[in-house]
C-alpha positions, 0 to 999 in steps of 0.5 A, a space after each residue: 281180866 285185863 284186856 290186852 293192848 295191841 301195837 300192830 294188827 300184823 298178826 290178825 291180819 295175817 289170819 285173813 290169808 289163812 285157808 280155813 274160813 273159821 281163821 278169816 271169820 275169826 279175824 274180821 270179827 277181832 279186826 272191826 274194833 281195831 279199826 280204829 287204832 290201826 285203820 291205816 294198817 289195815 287199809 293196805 289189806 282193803 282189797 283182799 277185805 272187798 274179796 272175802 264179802 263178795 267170796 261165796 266160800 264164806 258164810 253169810 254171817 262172816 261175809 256181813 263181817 267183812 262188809 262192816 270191817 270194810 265201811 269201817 275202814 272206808 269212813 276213816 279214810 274219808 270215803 263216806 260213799 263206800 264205807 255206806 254202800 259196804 255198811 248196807 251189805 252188813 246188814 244185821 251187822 251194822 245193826 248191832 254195830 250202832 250198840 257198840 261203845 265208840 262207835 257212835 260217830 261213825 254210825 250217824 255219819 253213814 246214816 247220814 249219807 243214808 238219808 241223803 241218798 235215799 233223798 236223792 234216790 227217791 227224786 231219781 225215782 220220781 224223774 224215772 231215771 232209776 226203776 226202783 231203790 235199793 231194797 237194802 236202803 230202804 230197810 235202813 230208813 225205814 228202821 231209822 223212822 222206826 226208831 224215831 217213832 219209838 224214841 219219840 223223836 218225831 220232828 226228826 222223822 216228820 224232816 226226813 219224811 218232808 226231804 224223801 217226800 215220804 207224806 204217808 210217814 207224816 200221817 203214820 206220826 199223827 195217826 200215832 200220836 194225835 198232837 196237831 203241834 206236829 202238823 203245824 211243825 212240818 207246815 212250818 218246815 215245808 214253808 220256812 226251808 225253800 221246798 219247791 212251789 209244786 212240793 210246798 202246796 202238796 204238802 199243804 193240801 195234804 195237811 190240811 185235812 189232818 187238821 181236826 174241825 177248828 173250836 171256839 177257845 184254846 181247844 185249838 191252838 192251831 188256829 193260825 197255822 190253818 190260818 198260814 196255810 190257807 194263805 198260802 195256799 192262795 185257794 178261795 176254792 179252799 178257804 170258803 167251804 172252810 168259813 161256810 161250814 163255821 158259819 152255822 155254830 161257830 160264826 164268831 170263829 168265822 169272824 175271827 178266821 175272815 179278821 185273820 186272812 186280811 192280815 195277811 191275804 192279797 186282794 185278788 185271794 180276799 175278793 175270790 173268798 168273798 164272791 165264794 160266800 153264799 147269800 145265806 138264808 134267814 138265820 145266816 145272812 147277816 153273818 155272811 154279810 159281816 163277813 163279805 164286809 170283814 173280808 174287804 179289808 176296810 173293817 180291820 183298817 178303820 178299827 186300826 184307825 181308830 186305835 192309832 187316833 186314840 192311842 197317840 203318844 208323839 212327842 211334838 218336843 222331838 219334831 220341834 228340835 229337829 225344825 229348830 236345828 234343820 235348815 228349811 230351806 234346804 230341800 234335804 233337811 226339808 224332806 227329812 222333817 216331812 218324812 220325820 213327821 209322817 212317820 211318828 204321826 203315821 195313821 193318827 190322823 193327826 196333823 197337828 204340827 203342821 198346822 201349827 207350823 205353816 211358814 215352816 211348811 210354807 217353804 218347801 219347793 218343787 219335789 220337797 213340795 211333792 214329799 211334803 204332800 205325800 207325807 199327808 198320805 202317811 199320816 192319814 193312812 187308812 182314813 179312806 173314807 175321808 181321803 178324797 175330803 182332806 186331799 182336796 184342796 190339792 188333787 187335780 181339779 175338773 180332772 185337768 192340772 193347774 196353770 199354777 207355777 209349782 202346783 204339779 208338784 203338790 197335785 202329784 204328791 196328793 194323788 201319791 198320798 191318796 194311794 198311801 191312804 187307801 193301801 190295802 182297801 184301794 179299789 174305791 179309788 183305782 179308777 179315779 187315779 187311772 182317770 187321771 193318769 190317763 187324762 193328765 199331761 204333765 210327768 209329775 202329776 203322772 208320777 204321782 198318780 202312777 205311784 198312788 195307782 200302784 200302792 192302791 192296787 197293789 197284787 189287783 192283777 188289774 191288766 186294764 191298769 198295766 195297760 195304761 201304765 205301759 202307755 205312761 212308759 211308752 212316752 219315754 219321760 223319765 219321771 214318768 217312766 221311773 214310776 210307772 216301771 215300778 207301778 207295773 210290777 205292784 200291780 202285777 205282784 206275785 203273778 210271775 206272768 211271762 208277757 209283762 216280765 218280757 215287755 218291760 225287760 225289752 224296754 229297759 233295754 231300748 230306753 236311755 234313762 237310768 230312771 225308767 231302767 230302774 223302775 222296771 228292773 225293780 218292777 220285775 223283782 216284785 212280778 216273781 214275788 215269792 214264785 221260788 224257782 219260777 224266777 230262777 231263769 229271769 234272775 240268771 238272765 237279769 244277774 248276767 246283764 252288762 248294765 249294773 242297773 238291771 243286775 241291780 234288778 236281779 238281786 232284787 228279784 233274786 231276794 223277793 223270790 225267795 223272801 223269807 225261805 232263808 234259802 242257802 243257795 240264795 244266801 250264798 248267791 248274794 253274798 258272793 254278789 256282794 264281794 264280786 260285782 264291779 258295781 257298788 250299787 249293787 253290791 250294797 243291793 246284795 247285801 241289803 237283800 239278805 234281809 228279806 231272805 232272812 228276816 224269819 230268823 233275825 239272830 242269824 243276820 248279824 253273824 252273817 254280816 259282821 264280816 260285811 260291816 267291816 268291808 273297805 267299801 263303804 258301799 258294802 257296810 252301808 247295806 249291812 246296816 240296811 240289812 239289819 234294821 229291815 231283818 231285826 226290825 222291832 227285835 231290839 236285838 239284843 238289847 231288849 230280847 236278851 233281857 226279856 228271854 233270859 230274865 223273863 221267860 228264861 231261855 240261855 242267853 247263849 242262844 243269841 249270836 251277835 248283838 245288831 246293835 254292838 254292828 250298829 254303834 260303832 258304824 254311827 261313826 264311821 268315816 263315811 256319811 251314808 254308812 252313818 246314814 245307814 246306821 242312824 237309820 237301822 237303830 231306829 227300825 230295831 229300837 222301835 217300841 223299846 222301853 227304856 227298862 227293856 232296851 239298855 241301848 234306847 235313851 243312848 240312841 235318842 241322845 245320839 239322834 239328838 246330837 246329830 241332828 242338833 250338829 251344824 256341823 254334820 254331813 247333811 246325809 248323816 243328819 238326814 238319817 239320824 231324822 229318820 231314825 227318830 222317825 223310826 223309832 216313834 212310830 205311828 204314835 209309838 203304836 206300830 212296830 216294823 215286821 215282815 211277817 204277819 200275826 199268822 206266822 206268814 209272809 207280809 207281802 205289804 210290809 215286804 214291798 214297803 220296805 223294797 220301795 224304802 230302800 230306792 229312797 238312795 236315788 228317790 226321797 219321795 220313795 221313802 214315804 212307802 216304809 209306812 206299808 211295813 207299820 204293823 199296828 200293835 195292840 189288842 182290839 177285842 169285838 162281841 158278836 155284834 163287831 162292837 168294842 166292849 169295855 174289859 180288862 186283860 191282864 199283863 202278866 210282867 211289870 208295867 215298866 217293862 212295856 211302858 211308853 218311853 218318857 216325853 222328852 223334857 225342855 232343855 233348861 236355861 243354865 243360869 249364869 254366874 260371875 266368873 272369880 276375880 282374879 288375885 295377885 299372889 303378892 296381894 294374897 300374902 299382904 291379906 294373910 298377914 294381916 287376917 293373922 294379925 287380927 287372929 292374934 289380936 282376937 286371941 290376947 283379948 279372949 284370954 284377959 276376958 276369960 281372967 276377969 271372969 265378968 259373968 255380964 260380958 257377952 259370950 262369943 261364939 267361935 265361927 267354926 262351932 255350931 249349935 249344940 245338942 238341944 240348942 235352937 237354931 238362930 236361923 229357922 228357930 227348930 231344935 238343932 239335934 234332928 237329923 240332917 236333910 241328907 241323913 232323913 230316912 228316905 221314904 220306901 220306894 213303892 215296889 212295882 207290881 209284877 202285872 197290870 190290868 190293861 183296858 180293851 184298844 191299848 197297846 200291846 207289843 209283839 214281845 209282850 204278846 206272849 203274857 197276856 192273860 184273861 182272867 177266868 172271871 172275865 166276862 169276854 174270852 177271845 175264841 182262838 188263843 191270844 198267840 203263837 207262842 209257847 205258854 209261859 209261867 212266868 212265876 216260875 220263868 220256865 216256858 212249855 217249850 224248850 226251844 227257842 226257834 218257836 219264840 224268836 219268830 214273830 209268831 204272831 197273836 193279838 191284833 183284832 180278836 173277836 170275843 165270846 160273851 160269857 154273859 150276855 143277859 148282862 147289859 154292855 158297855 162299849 167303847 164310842 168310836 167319835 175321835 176328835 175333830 183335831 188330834 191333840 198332841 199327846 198325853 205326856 206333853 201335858 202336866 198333871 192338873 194338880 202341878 198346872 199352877 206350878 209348872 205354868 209359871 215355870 214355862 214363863 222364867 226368863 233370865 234378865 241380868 238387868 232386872 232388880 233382885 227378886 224379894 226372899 221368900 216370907 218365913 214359914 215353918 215347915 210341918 216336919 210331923 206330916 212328913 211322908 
């Protein structure tokens, strides 16, 4: 039967005017799937639809009709608030509604507004503004939970239950299904999406019971979520029964949870954890001692230590281009090699290059002086236990400064330098750096013991140390004052305390030095680290301040407040910051931040800025460029992850929005030389610890670097920054990577301040030196019971190529120089063509009388243009002519590359490579928790267990320190020795294979001498054709 065709529902509605209530019901029923096709019609009939629900002459079945027929109309009209309330007095009828063909769009519109309002209905409710919910609304949640749970959809019911802050629908779920994933899923969610403080550890207390008992291998792969979530948290008081009840059983799982909470625990939290821990019993105390040990922070950063010294790839040839190139004696250029320098040899130990270059050294003055210095801070960063040794020679001595003119500046870079060394494990020489600040009289010794102090002490919470940094202010020294201001916020991270904040915010507004107001601006900033909505009153304050410098603050505060929320409010606080201030500083401060709102979700940076990076103001592109190197740090965005996701791993490629570095490239050459600067500066945070396999963009960006940084040319600034970059991009011995989250998926607070510090490097060279806080070393360091280091295998389930260091850089090499043609007339060159064809003919005529006379004793000439025949030999090397030419010799077969590598226990393994790593099942340590975050992976088939990207574009973290069960320990180990070399040597790939020495060091001594007599032809030899490969 043909269904017929309406043009007009004046007819079916004229039944809604009829008496009988069988006409009106019959009408509703014909007229809810014409609303569709003739909504505007029956729109000016809507108040006589609203009198037949509310009419009590119609049935309940009818009424419910009515009701449909108006939400309906209500919807197409735009009206989403009535088409729901009507929807919910349907009742049944909406029910059967959503079944309809064609009706999907208008059901998951009101079910979305629903949900919205039952969310604010419930926060309403819990404010005491209403009694109680409307009994029909909760029926439609209610029946959307339950069809969630019966469809399987579970993460959108775990979301709905988290915004209604319905917690019993979360345990319901898990009681249902038992899958931890899911739990780890809403801990995520309520982490990752701006909740309330008060909400998000409630939820977190909540969760944390579900979490069954944690067991040793990969029956528990929610290990780092419990990890995250006691972090977070911030509780000793629930964190320490946690490792005393493992202790017993599974105390290597104990070692691996203690390992774990340094990564990403502040010192006040590790210190209230370690004072938690009993003494133990016989059996038990020296498990609790190793771990009392782990959780000062000094056993995981000796063992980084000792990896970075062995593991050092720096190549000195790039560091002696660029002082080749660089004037010394311009502080600028000075400064930049210093911090190019310290970077690539972060944490190594290794100072080689300076020794091998003192004059060079030799010539920095007053604060390149003090940068240079402190750059020894860098690269001995986490050798604490020989810090005061090295820094010696140059701290204050006899706790008094040298009369020595320009000495300050070297005792203050020391004193710097010392708290860089002793970040994360400080508190051996907190009280050395107070004692000095407190006795010291000059401004820059006080600034570099204030900055040590603060870098050292960082989140101590210390209010002895905020007092006599506050003294320091209180003298108004602008040198002084800047650190101090800075300092005071360090120490006091993340405390949100009200009389700091207030004293500090009176004296920026007392005081006349941009420096001290900027120190202090910024040091309120790191105060309300991560409180949220706590620094929601400071930051209107702060943002509505007629001084830029202190609006400057603001946006800080704003951005580390919400670090890594990717909260939407404050996104769009910032950008509308950024295209609205009169100040350019802080404009170019708004966008800069959103890199530390977004930096848990790096694909989305460069959509959100590629309009930024076109702005007039140069201001504006020069922190777009900031804003993505600090939030795609480490990612190669795009140029390494698309690969690697889309070949590797074989996710969409779609799932990509902007390439950084396609936002990158063209800004190295804009008109302006900081944004090159910038540039310059981002390539070498996103390009760090890319191959040249995986990463299409790195040999191009060294080439550039080398270019710039080679261009006398150039704006200083835009060399300044290509320097940097270099540094950048060979970090730390090209063992680190540069990433705000910690291997548990948490927030990096030592990385995120770092990176804060780095960024006032535009007012403050010396500043830059704290970039080396966001270094996060990359590789697999495996412990026994006994934290020794056994040797064993693992395996790299990719090629080798894939994760390889980049090659050395090869010395440029000396073109040889040739004689330029003489040059000949055209009259000359027409008298020698004459003659030669003259001498042809004469040639020619004696050829044909020989050739008459056929004299068989002649001699046989041979033609210049004809060459040997087949089977005829070679007058010149004697061999038989028909061989095939040097050019058509097959050449040998390439050596396939294998599709995995066995790598060794302390080598490097990099964020991205961290999810293929593999034990073998007949390896003799297998590590207790499981090796990474991310969803496992076959790599054969390239297809992952997970569908979804979001898991795997966050840094989920994994390798770092692993602690090992021994399947078999009656066997005897073999451990690797920690006794590193008194000197570092430079690396490996600077230095020929033994069996090309010969050859190579002869080459090094060629020199071109167009004087020198002309070298004697090599002797005849026959070359061995049958041993050919």
């Amino acid at each position: 039967m043909v269904a017929r065709s309406h043009s007009s529902a004046a007819g079916v509605l004229a039944l809604l005017h009829e008496p009988d209530p069988l006409f009106k019901q019959h009408a509703l029923n014909i007229l809810t799937p014409l609303v569709p096709q003739f909504w505007a019609e029956i729109s000016e009939h809507i108040a006589l639809i609203e009198s037949l629900y509310e009419s009590e002459e119609l049935s309940k079945e009818a009424r419910r009709s009515a009701a449909l027929l108006a939400s309906k109309v209500y919807y197409f009209l735009g009206e989403y608030e009535e088409a729901l309330s009507f929807a919910l007095g349907a009742g049944d009828a909406f029910a059967h509604e959503a079944q309809n063909y064609g009706s999907e769009e208008f059901v998951e519109t009101v079910i979305s507004k629903a949900i919205d309002r039952y969310v604010q209905a419930r926060s309403e409710e819990r404010d005491g503004t209403i009694e109680k919910i409307d009994q029909r609304l909760q029926d439609i949640i209610k029946t959307i939970f339950d069809r969630c749970i019966a469809e399987g959809e579970y993460k959108q019911a775990i979301g709905i239950a988290l915004e209604s802050r319905r917690l019993d629908i979360v345990s319901l779920i898990y009681n249902h299904t038992r899958d931890t994933s899911l739990l780890s899923y809403a801990m995520e969610a309520v982490l990752d999406t701006g909740f309330p403080l008060s909400y998000r550890d409630q939820v977190l207390q909540f969760l944390y019971p579900l979490f069954p008992p944690p067991t040793t291998g990969d029956g528990s792969p929610y290990i780092l979520s419990i990890t995250r979530l006691l972090i977070t948290l911030n509780n000793p008081s629930l964190t320490a029964p946690l490792l005393i009840s493992l202790v017993p059983k599974q105390p290597l799982l104990a070692y691996q949870f203690a390992f774990d909470l340094v990564e990403g625990g502040a010192q006040d939290f590790l210190e209230g954890v370690r004072h938690s821990l009993p003494e133990g019993d016989e059996v038990t105390k020296s498990t609790f001692d190793k771990l009392r040990n782990i959780l000062t922070g000094q056993e995981s950063v000796k063992l980084y230590l000792e990896f970075l010294k062995r593991n050092n790839h720096v190549d000195l040839a790039i560091l002696k281009n660029t002082k080749d190139v660089l004037e010394p004696r311009s502080s600028i250029y000075h400064t930049a090699l210093t911090l190019q320098n310290a970077f690539m040899h972060a944490g190594t130990t290794s100072d080689v290059f300076l020794r091998e270059n003192l004059e060079w050294l030799g010539l920095a003055s007053n604060w390149s002086k003090f940068s240079a210095t402190a750059g020894l801070g860098v690269i001995h960063k986490g050798y604490f236990e020989q810090g005061m040794t090295i820094l010696g020679p140059y701290l204050p001595q006899n706790g008094g400064e040298s009369s020595v003119p320009g000495a300050a500046y070297s005792e203050g870079g020391a004193l710097y330098a010392l708290g860089l060394i002793n970040s994360g494990c400080g508190s051996s020489v907190t009280t050395y750096l107070r004692d000095t600040l407190k006795t010291s009289q000059g401004e820059i010794v006080q600034h570099g013991a204030a900055l040590g102090l603060g870098v050292a002490g960082m989140g101590s919470s210390s209010l002895e140390t905020f007092e006599d940094l506050k003294n320091i202010l209180f003298m108004d020294s602008a040198v002084a004052g800047e650190a101090s201001g800075y300092s005071m916020g360090l120490i006091m991270l993340g405390t949100a305390a009200t009389e700091p904040v207030k004293e500090m915010l009176q004296y920026a507004r007392e005081t006349s030095h941009e420096k001290i107001i900027r120190g202090l601006a910024v040091g309120v900033a790191f105060i309300f680290y991560g409180r949220q909505e706590e620094a929601d009153e400071t930051i209107k304050v702060l943002l509505a301040e007629k001084d830029p410098i202190l609006r400057y603050g603001g946006v800080y505060t704003l951005a580390l407040a919400y670090a890594g929320t990717s909260n939407n409010d404050a996104v769009r606080k910032l950008l509308h910051i950024a295209v609205s201030d009169t100040s350019d500083d802080v404009r170019r401060a708004a966008v800069t931040s959103l890199a530390f709102l977004l930096f848990k979700n790096p694909s989305h940076v460069p959509r959100i800025v590629q309009l930024l990076s076109e702005s007039y103001n140069p201001h504006v592109r020069c922190g777009a460029t900031l804003a993505l190197g600090i939030a795609c740090a480490g990612t190669g965005l795009q140029a390494s992850t698309l690969y690697f996701f889309t070949v590797v791993i074989g996710f969409d490629s779609q799932i990509f929005q902007q390439d950084a570095i396609e936002i990158l490239e063209p800004m190295t050459k804009d008109g302006v030389d900081f944004v090159r600067q910038g540039a310059f500066i981002a390539l070498g945070m996103i390009l760090v610890q890319q191959s040249e396999a995986s990463s299409p963009s790195l040999a191009s960006t060294r080439t550039l670097y080398n270019k710039v940084v080679s261009d006398k040319h150039e704006d200083p600034m835009a060399r300044f920054g290509a320097a940097i970059g270099q540094g950048f991009i060979d970090a730390g011995g090209r063992n680190v990577t540069i990433s705000l989250q910690s291997r548990a998926g948490s927030k990096n607070t030592s990385a995120i301040v770092g990176m804060v510090m780095f960024c006032q490097f535009w007012y403050w060279y010396p500043l830059a030196h704290c970039a080396s806080l966001a270094f996060e070393p990359t590789g697999i360091i495996g412990l026994d019971a006994n934290l020794k280091v056994p040797k064993f295998d693992y395996i790299s389930n990719a090629k080798p190529s894939l994760f390889a260091y980049p090659s050395s850089t090869k010395p440029p090499k000396k073109e040889a120089v040739t004689k330029v043609a003489t040059a000949v007339l055209s009259t000359t060159a027409k008298v020698k063509a004459r003659e030669k064809k003259k001498a042809a003919a004469e040639d020619a005529m004696e050829l044909d009388d020989r050739a008459e006379n056929k004299d068989t004793d002649a001699d046989v000439e041979m033609k210049e243009s004809s060459g040997p025949k087949d089977g005829d030999v070679s007058p010149i090397n004697r061999s038989i002519s028909d061989l095939p030419e040097t050019s058509t010799l097959p050449k040998p077969a390439k050596k396939a590359e294998p599709a995995f590598e066995l790598r060794p226990n302390f080598s490097r393994v990099t964020p991205a490579q961290v999810a293929i790593i593999s034990f073998p099942n007949d390896c003799r340590y297998q590590p207790v928790r499981p090796l990474s975050g991310h969803p496992s992976t076959d790599y054969k088939t390239g297809t992952s267990s997970s569908s979804s990207y979001a898991a795997s574009e966050k840094y989920a973290g994994g390798g770092g320190i692993l602690i090992l069960a021994d399947l078999r320990p009656e066997e005897e180990s073999e451990f690797i020795e920690f006794e590193p070399p008194a000197e570092a040597a430079p690396s490996q790939s600077a230095v020929p294979p033994t069996d090309q020495i010969t050859t190579s060091t002869s080459a090094l001594h060629i020199a071109l001498d167009e004087l020198a007599p002309e070298a004697e032809p090599p002797a005849s030899f026959e070359y061995p054709f049958d041993n050919d490969a």
